[in-house]
Each structure stands twice: as structure tokens, then as C-alpha cells.
N, C-alpha and C positions, 0 to 999 in steps of 0.2 A: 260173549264179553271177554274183554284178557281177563288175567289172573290179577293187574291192580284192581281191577273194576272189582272184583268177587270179594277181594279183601277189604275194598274199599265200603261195599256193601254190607258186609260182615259185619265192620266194627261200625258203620250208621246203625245198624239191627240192636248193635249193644246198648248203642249210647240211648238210642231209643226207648229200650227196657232200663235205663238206668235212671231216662229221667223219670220215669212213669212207675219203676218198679222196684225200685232199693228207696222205698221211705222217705221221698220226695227229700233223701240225704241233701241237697242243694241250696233247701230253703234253711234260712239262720234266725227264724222266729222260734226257739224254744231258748226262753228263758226266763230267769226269774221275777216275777212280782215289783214293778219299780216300787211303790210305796208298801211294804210290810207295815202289817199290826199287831197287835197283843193277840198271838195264839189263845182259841179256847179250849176249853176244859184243863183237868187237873193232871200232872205232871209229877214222877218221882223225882227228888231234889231242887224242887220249883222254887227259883227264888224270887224277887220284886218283881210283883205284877202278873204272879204264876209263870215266869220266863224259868224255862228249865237252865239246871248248871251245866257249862261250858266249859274244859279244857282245850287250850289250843297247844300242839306240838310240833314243833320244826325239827328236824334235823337239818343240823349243819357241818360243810365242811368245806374251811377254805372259803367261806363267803363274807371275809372284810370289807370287801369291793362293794357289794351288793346291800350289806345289812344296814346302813343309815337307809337307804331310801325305801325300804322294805320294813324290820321290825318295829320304827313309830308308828305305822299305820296300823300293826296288830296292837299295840299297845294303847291308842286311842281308839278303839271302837265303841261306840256307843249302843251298848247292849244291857241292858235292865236287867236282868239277872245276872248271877255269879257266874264270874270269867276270871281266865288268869291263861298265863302264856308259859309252857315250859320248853327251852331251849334246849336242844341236845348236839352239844359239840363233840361231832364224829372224827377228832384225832387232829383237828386243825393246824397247822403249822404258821397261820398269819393272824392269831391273835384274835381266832372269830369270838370264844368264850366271853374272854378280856371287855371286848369291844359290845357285847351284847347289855350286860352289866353297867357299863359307862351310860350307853342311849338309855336304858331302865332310869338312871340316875337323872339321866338331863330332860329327859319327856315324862315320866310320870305315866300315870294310866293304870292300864291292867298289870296286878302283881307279876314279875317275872322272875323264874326260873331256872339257873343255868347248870347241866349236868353232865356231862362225858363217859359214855358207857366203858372206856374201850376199843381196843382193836377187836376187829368182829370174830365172833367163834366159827368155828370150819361148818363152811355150807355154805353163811349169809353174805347176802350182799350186806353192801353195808351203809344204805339208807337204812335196808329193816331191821338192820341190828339198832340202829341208833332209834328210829319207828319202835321197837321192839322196846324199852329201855324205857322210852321217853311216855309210852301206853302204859306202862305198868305204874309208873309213877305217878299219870294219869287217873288212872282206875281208882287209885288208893287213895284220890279225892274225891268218891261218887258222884260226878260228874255226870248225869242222863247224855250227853253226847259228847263226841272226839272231836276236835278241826284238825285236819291232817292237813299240813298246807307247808310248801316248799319256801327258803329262807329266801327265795329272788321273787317269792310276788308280794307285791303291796295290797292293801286293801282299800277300800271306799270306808268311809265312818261306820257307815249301815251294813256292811258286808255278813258279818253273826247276825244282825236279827234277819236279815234273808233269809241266810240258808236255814236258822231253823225256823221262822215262820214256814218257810215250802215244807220242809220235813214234818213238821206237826200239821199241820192244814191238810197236807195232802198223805199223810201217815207212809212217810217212806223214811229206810232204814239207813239209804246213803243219798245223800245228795251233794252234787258235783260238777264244778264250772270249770270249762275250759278258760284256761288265763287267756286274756289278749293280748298275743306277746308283742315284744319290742319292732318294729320294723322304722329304725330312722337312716341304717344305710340302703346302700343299694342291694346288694345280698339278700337282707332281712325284709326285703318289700318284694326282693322275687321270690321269695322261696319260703318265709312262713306261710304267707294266706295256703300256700299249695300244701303245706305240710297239714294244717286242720282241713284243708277241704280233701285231702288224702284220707283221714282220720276218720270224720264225716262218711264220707264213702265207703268206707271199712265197717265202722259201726254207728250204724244210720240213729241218731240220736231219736228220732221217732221212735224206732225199734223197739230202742232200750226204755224208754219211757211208758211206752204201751202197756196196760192192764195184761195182758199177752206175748211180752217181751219176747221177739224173736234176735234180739242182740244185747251183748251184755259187754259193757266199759264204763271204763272211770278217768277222769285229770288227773294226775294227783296232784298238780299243785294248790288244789283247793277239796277237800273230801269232807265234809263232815257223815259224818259215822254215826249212830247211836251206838251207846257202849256196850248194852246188852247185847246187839248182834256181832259186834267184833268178837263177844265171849264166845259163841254158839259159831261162829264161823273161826273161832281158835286163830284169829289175825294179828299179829303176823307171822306169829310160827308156821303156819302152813304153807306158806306162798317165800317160807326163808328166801331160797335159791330166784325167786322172779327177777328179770333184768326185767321186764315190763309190769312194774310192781303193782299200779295201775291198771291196770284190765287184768292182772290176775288177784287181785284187793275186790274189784266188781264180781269177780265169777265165786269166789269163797263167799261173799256175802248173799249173793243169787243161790249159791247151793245150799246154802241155812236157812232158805226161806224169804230173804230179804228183798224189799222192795227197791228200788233205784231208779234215781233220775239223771239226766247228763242234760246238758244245755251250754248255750255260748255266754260267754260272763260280759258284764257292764258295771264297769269299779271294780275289777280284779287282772290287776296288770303283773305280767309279768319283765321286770327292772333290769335281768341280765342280758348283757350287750352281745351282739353277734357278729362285732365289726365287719369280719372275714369270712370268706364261704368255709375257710379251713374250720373253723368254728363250728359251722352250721353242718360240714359234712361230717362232724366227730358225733355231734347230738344223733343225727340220724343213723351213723355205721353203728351206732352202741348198741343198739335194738333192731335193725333191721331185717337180722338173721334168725333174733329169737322172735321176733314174730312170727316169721313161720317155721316155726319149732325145731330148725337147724336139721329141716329136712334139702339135702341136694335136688330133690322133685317138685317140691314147692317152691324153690328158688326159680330153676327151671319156666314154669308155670308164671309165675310171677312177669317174668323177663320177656314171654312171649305173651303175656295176656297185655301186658303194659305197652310193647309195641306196639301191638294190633289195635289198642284203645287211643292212644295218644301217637304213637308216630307216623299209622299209619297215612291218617287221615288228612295232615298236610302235605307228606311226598305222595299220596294219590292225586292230590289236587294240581299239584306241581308237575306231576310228571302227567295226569291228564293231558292239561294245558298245553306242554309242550310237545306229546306227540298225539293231539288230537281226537285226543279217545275221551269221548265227551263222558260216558257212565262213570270212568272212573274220576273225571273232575267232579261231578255234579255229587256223586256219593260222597266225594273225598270231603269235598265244601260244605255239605250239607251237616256232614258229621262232624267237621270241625265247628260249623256256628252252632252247632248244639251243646260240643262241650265248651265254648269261649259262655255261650248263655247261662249255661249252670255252675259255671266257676265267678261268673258277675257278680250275687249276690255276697260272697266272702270277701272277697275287693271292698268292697263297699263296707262290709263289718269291720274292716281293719286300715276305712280309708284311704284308699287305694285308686285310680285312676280306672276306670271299668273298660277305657281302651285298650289295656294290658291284657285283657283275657285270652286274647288269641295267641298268647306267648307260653301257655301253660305247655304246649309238647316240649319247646326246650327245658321248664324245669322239670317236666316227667322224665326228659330225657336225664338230667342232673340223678332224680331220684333210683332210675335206672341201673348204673352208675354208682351210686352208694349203696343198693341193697349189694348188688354184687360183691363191694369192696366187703361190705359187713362178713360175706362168708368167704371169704378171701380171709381179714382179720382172722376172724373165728378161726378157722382150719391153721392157721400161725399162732395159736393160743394167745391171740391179742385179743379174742374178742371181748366188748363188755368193758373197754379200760374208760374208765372216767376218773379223772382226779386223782393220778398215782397210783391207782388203783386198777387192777384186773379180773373182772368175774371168771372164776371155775372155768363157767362152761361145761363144754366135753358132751360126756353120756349124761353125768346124773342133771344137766340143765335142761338137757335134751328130753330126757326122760320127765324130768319135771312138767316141763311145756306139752309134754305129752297127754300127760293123765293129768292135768289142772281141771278142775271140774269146767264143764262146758253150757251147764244148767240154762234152761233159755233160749239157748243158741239152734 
């Protein structure tokens, strides 16, 4: 056989073991309960109806844009026990605090909160300094759980009694939805579904859900917490330094013991706009280096595993074809209808056209392409910049991402 056919062959062998053997990551049936009910048994600070108490905490910064279509929905939720909403403006420049205060006034609902920690102290980034701020404030309302939830997703009315109906029913210590984020341009309809089914594939939500967790992550745009395990897992001080706050929020609650679930969300949108891919490529370079732990070898790895999964298997096909070497078209084809088949079902979660599946190598190729730029960034001490903002980085992030507890995994 040539050398496309063996390649070609190669990466059908993965895709093979990927559909069969990383936790059926493809299917998009895990998720919450459509009708919640009245949790049973008794509860520490159980209010109407034994529904345990609730704080919910945003950090914000710079989200004027975003916060009318997002914070009435936390403020209308329809949850029978005690709830309240504490806002924490991380240094905003466009009036987020101001504006949080006003919607409180004009919507009514759950009591709100508005507070400003500060510029972050040397380490943190500065979600969890503002996370960090807005927990403690939290705490010293004895609240039985956290909602950690990001100031660009909206919620469903029902959204609180969900997540703690799953959390008490099924006695887990974090439970956590992926937003369904925005995709109304073109950009946003190529490139998110492949960003969670990316995600998906990384940490096979089956995994993480299993009595035997062989994978550990989190959203964070939606996290409810029990308080007691954020205490025992020392969160968020521990995980200061995280640019992927979010899977390392999961791995500190998994090293305390903590149980966890992850699923695809229904009434939990996330509202911020991605008009331009420039948009889309800044979200992805912010993290794509610390995920893999700002090792040059893991980049590496990355670069030629993502080839060999996603490029190869259209130019085997193509170049089959045109010079008549049937194994490596028939390989080539084979393994591409298999990843157009297991990237279908996310289309579909996110409304999407399921004849588009066969375009995933070019966004693989985009994501390509971004992880690179992310250590490119990084190695120019940009990496990590979000919102005038620059993470550290360096050794101690490095080193951070290093020794994160791995518990599960």
C-alpha cells in the first residue's frame, strides 16, 4: 500500500476506537431532568417546601452589552426556596455595576447584590478573584449551595430548581451545563458546535458522570457547587492561577471527594455575540495552550494527532481518487463518514444543518491554527489576555497546570 493508504488506514483505526471507545463522547443525551420536583428528605438551610438555600454569583466585567438579556432571567427564577443573586463587578469601565442595580429595580425577583472586589491580588486571575469575593459573601449567608454562573448566560425560569433537584436526587456535589451558545452568524454556526463537540471529545461527559469517573470537567458558565465541598476543596484559592477555571474547579472538587456531573444544557443560553471569527479565535487562543499545560511537546502531539484525525482523511480521499490508489480513498472516505457521523448528533443540539458535517476537517483545521497561535501568544507574554487583561502565565501557570490535582482521570 503507499504511505497515504497506511495513514489513511491509521486514522479510520482511531476514529474507529473513538466512536466505540472514548464514552460514546458523540451522543448528546446527558442531561437534566425536563420536569424537576420537590427534592426528598431533609436539608441544612431548607427553606419552602424543604428546597435548600441558594446563592447565585456572577462575576462581571465589562458586560453592559450582555447584562439586560442575561441578569432578569437570574432574577426571575422560579425556585421555592431562598435565593438571591450577588453581582460582583470585576473593575468594569462601562457601567456593568450601575446597570446591574437599575435591571434589579425595573424586574423585581430575587434580591440582588452588587459588589466590587478590586483589582485582583498577584497570582489570580481575575474571574476568581471576583468568584473569590463574591463566595465569601456567599458563604456568610448559609446557603447549602453555590450557582456559579457567567454574566452572558440567561437562564430558563426553572433553571435553580434543576440543577438542585439533579444534585439532591442524585447526591452530587457539582453539577454543571454546558451553555448553548449563540451561533446566529456564519462563524458562530461553523465553529461553536465543533468547539463542544471538541470539548466532548476531550472529557467524554459519560466519563465524568460515571459512579467510576474516568474524566473530570466542568462549564462554568453554569456550576452549582454545594458549599460545603467548595470549603473542603479550599475553592477558589486553590485553583487562583487557573486560565481554564472550569476543569480545574472540577478536578479540586473530585480531589475532596466530590461527586460531579456535566451534561448538555436546555434553557441555559449563552447571549454573547461572536459576530467575527476574530472574536471566536481570541476565546479559543485564551486557553488553548493552557490546556495542555504550556508543554512545547504536548503542542507538538496535539498538531500531529489533529492532522492525522481530521486532515488526513479528506486529502487521502482526494488524492486516492486522483491517482488511483483505491485503499487510500476507500480508508480515506470511510474515516471521514465516520467523523461527519459522530459530529451529526451536535448539529442537531445546536440546530444546525446535519449536511455540514463533512466540513468539520476545515474547522479542525481553524482549531489547528489557534492552538498554535495560543503558544505563539503565550511565548510573547500575551497569553491569557481577556478584557485588558493579561494572565501571568510563565513557569508558576505552568507549574500550576501541572500539579492540579488529576483525581479520576
Amino acid at each position: 500500500m503507499s504511505t497515504f493508504a497506511w495513514f489513511a488506514c491509521a486514522s479510520l483505526l482511531v476514529w474507529l476506537w473513538l466512536l466505540l471507545g472514548q464514552g460514546f463522547f458523540w451522543r448528546t443525551d446527558q442531561r437534566l431532568p425536563r420536569n424537576p420536583g420537590r427534592p426528598g428528605g431533609g436539608h441544612a438551610h431548607a427553606g419552602a417546601e424543604g428546597w435548600p438555600g441558594v446563592v447565585v454569583v456572577v462575576p462581571a466585567r465589562d458586560e453592559a452589552g450582555v447584562l439586560p438579556l442575561s441578569l432578569p432571567s437570574l432574577l426571575a427564577q422560579d425556585y421555592p426556596g431562598r435565593a438571591e443573586v450577588i453581582l460582583v463587578d470585576d473593575g468594569s469601565t462601562d457601567g456593568t455595576g450601575r446597570l446591574a442595580g437599575e435591571l434589579a429595580a425595573r424586574h423585581g425577583g430575587l434580591p440582588l447584590t452588587v459588589v466590587s472586589p478590586g483589582e485582583p491580588g498577584p497570582g489570580w486571575t481575575g474571574k476568581l478573584w471576583a468568584l473569590r469575593h463574591g463566595m465569601a459573601l456567599a458563604r456568610a449567608r448559609g446557603p447549602e449551595f453555590l450557582l456559579l454562573t457567567d454574566a452572558d448566560i440567561a437562564h430558563g425560569t426553572d433553571s435553580l430548581r434543576r440543577l438542585v433537584t439533579a444534585a439532591l436526587d442524585d447526591d452530587r456535589d457539582l453539577v454543571s451545563q454546558m451553555a448553548r451558545l449563540r451561533t446566529a452568524g456564519f462563524w458562530e454556526r461553523l465553529v461553536v458546535p465543533a468547539f463542544v463537540y471538541f470539548f466532548a471529545q476531550l472529557y467524554p461527559f459519560r466519563w465524568i458522570n460515571a459512579d467510576r469517573p474516568r474524566a473530570t470537567a466542568a462549564a462554568g458558565g453554569c456550576v452549582l457547587l454545594r458549599t460545603e465541598t467548595a470549603v473542603a476543596a479550599g475553592v477558589p484559592d486553590t485553583i487562583r492561577t487557573a486560565v481554564i477555571d472550569d476543569v480545574s474547579l472540577a478536578r479540586a472538587v473530585r480531589a475532596a471527594g466530590g461527586r460531579i456531573w456535566l451534561g448538555l444544557a436546555e434553557g441555559v443560553d449563552s447571549v454573547r455575540p461572536y459576530p467575527g471569527l476574530g472574536e471566536l479565535w481570541r476565546m479559543v487562543t485564551r486557553s488553548a495552550y493552557a490546556q495542555l499545560r504550556y508543554r512545547p511537546s504536548l503542542l507538538l502531539g496535539t498538531v500531529a494527532g489533529l492532522a492525522l484525525v481530521y486532515l488526513v482523511p479528506p486529502a487521502a480521499l482526494a488524492a486516492g481518487l486522483a491517482a488511483g490508489d483505491a485503499p487510500a480513498a476507500w480508508a480515506g472516505g470511510a474515516a471521514w463518514a465516520v467523523m461527519a457521523g459522530t459530529y451529526a448528533p451536535m448539529l442537531r443540539h445546536y440546530r444546525q444543518p446535519v449536511w455540514t458535517a463533512p466540513l468539520l476537517p476545515f474547522t479542525a483545521s481553524l482549531y489547528l491554527v489557534m492552538t498554535v497561535d495560543s503558544a505563539v501568544l503565550h511565548h510573547r507574554g500575551r497569553g491569557g489576555a481577556w478584557k485588558g487583561r493579561v494572565h501571568p502565565g510563565g513557569r508558576t501557570a505552568a507549574r500550576d497546570a501541572e500539579f492540579t490535582p488529576r483525581h479520576g482521570e
